[in-house]
Structure formats: structure tokens, C-alpha cells
N, C-alpha and C positions, 0 to 999 in steps of 0.2 A: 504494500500500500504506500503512496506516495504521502509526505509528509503532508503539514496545514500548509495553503499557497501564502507566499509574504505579501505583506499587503507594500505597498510601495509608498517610501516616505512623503511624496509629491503626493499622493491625497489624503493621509495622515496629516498635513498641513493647511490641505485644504480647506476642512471647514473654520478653523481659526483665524484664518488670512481671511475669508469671510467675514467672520464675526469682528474681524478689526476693520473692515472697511464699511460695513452697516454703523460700528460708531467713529467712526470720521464724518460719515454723513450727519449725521449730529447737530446741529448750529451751537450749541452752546460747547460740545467739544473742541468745534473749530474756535469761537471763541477764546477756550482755554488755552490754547498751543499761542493765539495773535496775542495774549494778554500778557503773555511769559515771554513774548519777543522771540518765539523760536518760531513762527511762520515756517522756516524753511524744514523742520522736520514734519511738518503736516504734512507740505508738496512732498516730501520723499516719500514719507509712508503710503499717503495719497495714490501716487504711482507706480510702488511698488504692488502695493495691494491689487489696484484696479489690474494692473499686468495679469499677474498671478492668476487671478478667477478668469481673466476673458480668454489669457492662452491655449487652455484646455478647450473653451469652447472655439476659437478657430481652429483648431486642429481637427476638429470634430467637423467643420463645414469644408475642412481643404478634403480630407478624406472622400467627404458624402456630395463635392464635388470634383472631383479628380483634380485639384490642385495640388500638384505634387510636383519635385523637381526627382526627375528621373539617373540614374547613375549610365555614366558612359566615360570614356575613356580618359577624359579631361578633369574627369570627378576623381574624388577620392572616397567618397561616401558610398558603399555597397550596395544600401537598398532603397527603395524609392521610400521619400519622408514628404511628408504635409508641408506647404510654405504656408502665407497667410501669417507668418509668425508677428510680419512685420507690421499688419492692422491692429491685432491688440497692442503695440508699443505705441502707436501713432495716437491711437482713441485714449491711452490712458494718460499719456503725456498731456495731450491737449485737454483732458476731461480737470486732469488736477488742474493745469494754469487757469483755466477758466472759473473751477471751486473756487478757486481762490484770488479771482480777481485781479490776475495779472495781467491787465489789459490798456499796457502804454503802446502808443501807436505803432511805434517802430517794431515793437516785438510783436503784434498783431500781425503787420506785414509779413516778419522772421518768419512766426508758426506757418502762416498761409502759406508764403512762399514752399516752404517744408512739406504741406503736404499734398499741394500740387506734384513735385517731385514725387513723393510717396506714391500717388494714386496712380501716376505714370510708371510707375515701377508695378504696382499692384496690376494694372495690366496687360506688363510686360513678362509675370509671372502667369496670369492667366491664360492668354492669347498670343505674346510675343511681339516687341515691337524690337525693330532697325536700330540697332545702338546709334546712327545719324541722327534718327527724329529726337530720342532720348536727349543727346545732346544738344540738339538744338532748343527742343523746350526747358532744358537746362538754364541755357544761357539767357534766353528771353526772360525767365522768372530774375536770374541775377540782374539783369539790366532792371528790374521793377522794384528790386530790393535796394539796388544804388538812386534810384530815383527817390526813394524816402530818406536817405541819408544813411543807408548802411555801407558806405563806401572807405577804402583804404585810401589814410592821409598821410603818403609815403613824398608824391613827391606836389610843387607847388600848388595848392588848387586854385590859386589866385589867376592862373593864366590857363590858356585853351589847352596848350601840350600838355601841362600838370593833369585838369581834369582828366583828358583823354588816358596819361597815363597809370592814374588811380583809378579809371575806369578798365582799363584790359586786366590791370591786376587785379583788382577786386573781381573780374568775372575767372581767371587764371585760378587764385585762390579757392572760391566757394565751389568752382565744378571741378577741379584737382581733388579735392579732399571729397567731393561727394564720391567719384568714379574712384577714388582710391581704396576709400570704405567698404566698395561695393565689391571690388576686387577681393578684401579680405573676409568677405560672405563667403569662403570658399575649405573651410572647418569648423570642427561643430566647437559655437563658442567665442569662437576668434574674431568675429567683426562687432558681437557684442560685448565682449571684456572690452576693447580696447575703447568700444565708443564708452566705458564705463568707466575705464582709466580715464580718458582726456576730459569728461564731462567734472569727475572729482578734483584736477588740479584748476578747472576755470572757477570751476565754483571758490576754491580756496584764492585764487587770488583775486574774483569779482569782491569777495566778504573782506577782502586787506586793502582791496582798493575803494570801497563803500560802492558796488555796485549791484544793488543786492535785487534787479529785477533779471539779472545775466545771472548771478547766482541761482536766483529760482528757478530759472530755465534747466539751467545745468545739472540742477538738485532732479529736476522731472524726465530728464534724460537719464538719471544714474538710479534713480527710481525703475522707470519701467525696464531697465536693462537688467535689475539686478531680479526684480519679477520675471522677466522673460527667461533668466539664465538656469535656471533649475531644468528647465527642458529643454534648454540648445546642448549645453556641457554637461551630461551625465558622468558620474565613476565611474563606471561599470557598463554601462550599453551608448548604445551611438542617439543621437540626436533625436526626441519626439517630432520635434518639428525645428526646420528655418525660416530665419527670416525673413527670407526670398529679397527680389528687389527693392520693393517695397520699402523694406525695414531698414536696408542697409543704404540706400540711398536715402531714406529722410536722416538718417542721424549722422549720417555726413556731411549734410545739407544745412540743417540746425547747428549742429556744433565749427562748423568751417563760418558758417554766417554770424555765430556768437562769437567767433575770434575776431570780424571785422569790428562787431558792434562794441567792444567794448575798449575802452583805454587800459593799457600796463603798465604804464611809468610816465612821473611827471617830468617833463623836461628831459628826460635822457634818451635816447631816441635809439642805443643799442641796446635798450634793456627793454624797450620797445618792440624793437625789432625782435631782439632773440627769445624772450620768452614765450611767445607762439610757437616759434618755432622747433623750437624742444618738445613742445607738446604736444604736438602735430609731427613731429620728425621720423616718428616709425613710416606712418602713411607718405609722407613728405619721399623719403630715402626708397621706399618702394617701387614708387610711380617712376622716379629719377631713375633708377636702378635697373628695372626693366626694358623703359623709352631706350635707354643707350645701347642695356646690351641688344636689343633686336636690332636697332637701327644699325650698331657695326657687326652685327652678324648675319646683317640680309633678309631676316626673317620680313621685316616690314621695310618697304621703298615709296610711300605718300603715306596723308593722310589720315586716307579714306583705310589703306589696310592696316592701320593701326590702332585708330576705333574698332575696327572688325575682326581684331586677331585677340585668339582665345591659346590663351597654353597654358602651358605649368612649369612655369618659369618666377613666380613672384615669391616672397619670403617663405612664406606658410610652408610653399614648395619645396622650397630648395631644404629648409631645416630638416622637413620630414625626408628627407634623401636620406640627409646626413645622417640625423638621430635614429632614424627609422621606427618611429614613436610619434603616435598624431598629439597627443595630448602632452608630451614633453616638446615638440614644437610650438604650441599653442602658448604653455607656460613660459617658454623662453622668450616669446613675442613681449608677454603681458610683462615679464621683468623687464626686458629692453626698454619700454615703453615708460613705465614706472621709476626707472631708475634716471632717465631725460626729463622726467613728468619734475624728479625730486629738485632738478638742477633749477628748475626753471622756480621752484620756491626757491632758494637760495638768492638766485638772480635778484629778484624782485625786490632786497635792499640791498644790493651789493656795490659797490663803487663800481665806475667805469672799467679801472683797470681788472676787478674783481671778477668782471662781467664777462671782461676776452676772455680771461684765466680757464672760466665754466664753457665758455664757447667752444674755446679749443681744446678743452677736456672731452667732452660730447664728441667734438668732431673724432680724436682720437679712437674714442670709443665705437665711434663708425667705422672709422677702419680696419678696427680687429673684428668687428662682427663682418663686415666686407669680405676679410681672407675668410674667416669661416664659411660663408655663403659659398664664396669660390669652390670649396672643397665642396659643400653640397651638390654644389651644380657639375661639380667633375663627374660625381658618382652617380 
């Protein structure tokens, strides 16, 4: 006779995570949290919780509609899994900022913007769209998010070339780190740690720099991620469901657009510059990383076959070569990431000179993860 079946700790959880999100709904609990000045632990719970309960049930509609991301040679995932992951992150993110009344214009725009992106993805997971059109309706939402003022103030904006030039970067930046995100949807886990990593170090330096509507966002991103994550990175079994495009394209989208929106440093303009950068540098160093080696190795000659080319050639890839461990690659990412994430607090009072010092520590540190890659990609 075969033993009692286990019951599985995901819905052991489940009715609690429940019971904690019927009293958030609450008005006078919510009250309690704005009264104590911790607002931003509502939004997290808030997002966490809402995740958590609706996960289960998209998974439950990917299935009973064949929404599913299929395995084939390019994959690393053996059996076909439910996507949809990335509508319940989308509905619970936006469901807490709304709870709670975080509705300054700019960020109004952010969200929308976001899941415009989203919903273009949500279709591209259903029906399939042209990674061209993808990018184009891309770029058109960032030209609409620079028209409200979420725009990079790198170089003069007082003259026509400045605009122009804070305008290619500001669209350069927010659809790099979207398509970069999306790229690392590609293990179970891996494009939600990290959008959970980068969401926890904005948040810590929007609350040092008094920016506490960037904060909330960032708190509602690390929320529904950390809900979502019990079922993307299991111990023991492979993925309930991903986040499909959907998911990995909006929290690219949100978080690369939360780097424009908000200020890093007063008056110093490398501690400006580099503290994004650090935090974004896993995604940052990917994108970089790949564009070149294809481009001198032939693989891509325009464009057009570079939005279109599919391999297994990016981080995720090459570690699991190496380690030959999906889930010791995964970790290795989220240290990498974390350990950049650490520098970029440092940064953030650090004197000028202080600031190369970390710069060119980091970069160092790219370089030794570089030869490693190298060896991945030999094998």
C-alpha cells in the first residue's frame, strides 16, 4: 500500500495568505499600517498576497485554455507549463497601487504604459506576435512616457540636440531592459528573482533619497514577485507555471521606466550615472554581451535578424553549460546581481573618488564573470 499522498506546502499556505489578504481589505486595517507610517509594508503585503491567490487560478485558465509555452530545442524546460503567470503579477501590482492611492500622474502614465507592454506580450503568449511589431509598440508607448516627463537628463535639455539626445536614450534604456528581462524568462525563477533583486535596491535608495511614490512602486513589484515565486522556483520539481511575455516584459518595463523616473544623487552626476547602472548591470552586460558576440561571429548581419534570432547563447545559458545545474545557475545570477545591487548602496554616499573606486570594482568583477562565461560557452 502506498503511503498518505503529501499535501504540498503551496496550499498549506494557501488559505492563510487568504485570510491575510480579506484583512488588508479592511479600511481600518489599512488605516493602521498609514497611521504607523509604514504605508509601504501594506503595498508589499498587499501584492504579495493578491499574487499568491490569483497564481493558482491563472494557471488553472492557461491549462483549460491551452496557454502553454511548449519545450523544443531552444528551451531548457522538458514539459509543457501554463504561462499567464504574468497576469496575476500585472493585476496585483496594479490592484495594491490603486488600494492605496498611489495615483501621481507620472506614475499613472508608468503603470499604463506597463501594461500596455504587458497585454502585448499577453498576446504574444496566446496567438504570437512579430518580435518587429513588439518593438515597435515598444517604442511608441516610451515616446508617451517621455512626453509626460519621464525622460533621461543626461545631456542638455535646454537645446534641440540635448532633447533629441535624452530622447533616443530614454527610449534605448526603457526597451533594452524590457527585451533584456524578457530574454531572462528563459528559467524557472530567473527573470522573477532578478526583477525582485533590482525592485529591493530602488526601493532602498527611492526611501534615502525621500522618494517614497518610486518606493511604492518598487515595494508592489517585489511584492507580486515574491507571490509569484513559490510557483516559478520550486526545490524539488520544475516550474507550475511562467510568466510568459506578459510578465517579463511588464516588469522590465516598470522597473527600467522607474530608473528614468526617479533622481540618485544631488549634484554629482557619477553617482548618478553609476548607481542604475549597477542595478541594472546583470541585464545591462547580457544584452551587451550577446549583440557582440553574434554580431562578430556572423550569427546576425542587420537588424531585422537580430530582433529575430532566438539561441542559447545568453547568461542563464552559458552558466548552465558550465555548472550543469539549472538552479545553481539561477543562484549564481541572483548573487551576481545582489552583490552590484550592494555596491550601488555604498555608492549613494560615497565621494566622487569613492565612486570610481566601486565603478571599477564592479567592472573588475565583470570581467572575471566574463572568462567564466567564456569557459561556459566553450563547453
Amino acid at each position: 500500500m502506498s503511503g498518505p499522498k503529501k499535501i504540498s506546502p503551496l496550499r498549506i499556505f494557501y488559505p492563510p495568505v487568504i485570510l491575510l489578504f480579506l484583512i488588508l481589505l479592511l479600511p481600518w486595517f489599512r488605516g493602521f499600517f498609514f497611521d504607523l507610517g509604514i504605508r509601504w509594508l501594506y503595498i508589499l503585503l498587499f501584492s504579495f498576497s493578491l499574487c499568491y491567490i490569483l497564481t493558482p487560478c491563472m494557471r488553472w485558465v492557461a491549462l483549460k485554455f491551452d496557454i502553454v509555452d511548449i519545450p523544443d530545442e531552444r528551451k531548457i524546460h522538458s514539459k509543457s507549463t501554463p504561462l499567464l503567470g504574468g497576469v496575476a503579477v500585472m493585476v496585483a501590482l496594479s490592484t495594491s497601487l490603486g488600494a492605496n492611492m498611489v495615483l501621481e500622474k507620472e506614475m499613472l502614465v508608468l503603470l499604463s504604459g506597463g501594461l500596455v507592454v504587458g497585454v502585448v506580450g499577453l498576446l504574444d503568449d496566446c496567438r504570437g506576435i512579430p518580435a518587429a511589431i513588439k518593438l515597435v509598440i515598444q517604442v511608441i508607448v516610451v515616446l508617451i512616457l517621455t512626453r509626460s516627463g519621464i525622460i533621461l537628463d543626461l545631456c542638455c535639455p535646454m537645446t534641440s540636440w540635448g532633447y533629441m539626445g535624452n530622447l533616443i536614450l530614454t527610449v534605448i534604456w526603457i526597451v533594452g531592459i524590457t527585451n533584456a528581462m524578457n530574454f531572462f524568462d528563459g528559467m524557472d525563477g530567473l527573470a522573477t528573482g532578478l526583477s525582485a533583486i533590482i525592485a529591493i535596491f530602488i526601493a532602498i535608495v527611492s526611501f534615502q533619497t525621500s522618494q517614497p511614490f518610486m518606493g511604492w512602486i518598487a515595494l508592489a513589484v517585489l511584492g507580486s514577485c515574491i507571490g509569484f515565486l513559490p510557483f516559478n522556483f520550486r526545490p524539488k520539481k520544475p516550474a507550475a507555471i511562467f510568466l510568459g511575455d506578459a510578465g517579463s516584459t511588464f516588469l522590465g518595463f516598470v522597473l527600467g521606466a522607474l530608473a528614468i523616473k526617479g533622481y540618485w544623487a544631488d549634484n554629482r552626476p557619477i553617482v548618478s550615472f553609476a548607481t542604475p547602472i549597477l542595478i541594472f548591470w546583470i541585464l545591462i552586460f547580457d544584452m551587451a554581451y550577446i549583440t557582440i558576440e553574434r554580431i562578430v561571429t556572423g550569427k546576425v548581419k542587420n537588424f531585422k535578424e537580430w530582433i529575430d534570432y532566438v539561441g542559447t547563447d545568453h547568461l542563464h545559458h552559458r552558466l548552465y553549460a558550465l555548472l550543469g545545474n539549472k538552479r545553481g545557475a539561477v543562484l549564481t545570477i541572483f548573487l551576481f546581481s545582489a552583490t552590484l545591487g550592494l555596491s550601488s548602496i555604498v555608492l549613494r554616499n560615497a565621494r566622487t573618488i569613492d565612486a570610481l573606486v566601486l565603478v571599477l570594482q564592479a567592472f573588475l568583477i565583470v570581467i572575471i564573470f566574463t572568462i567564466i562565461e567564456y569557459a561556459g560557452r566553450s563547453r
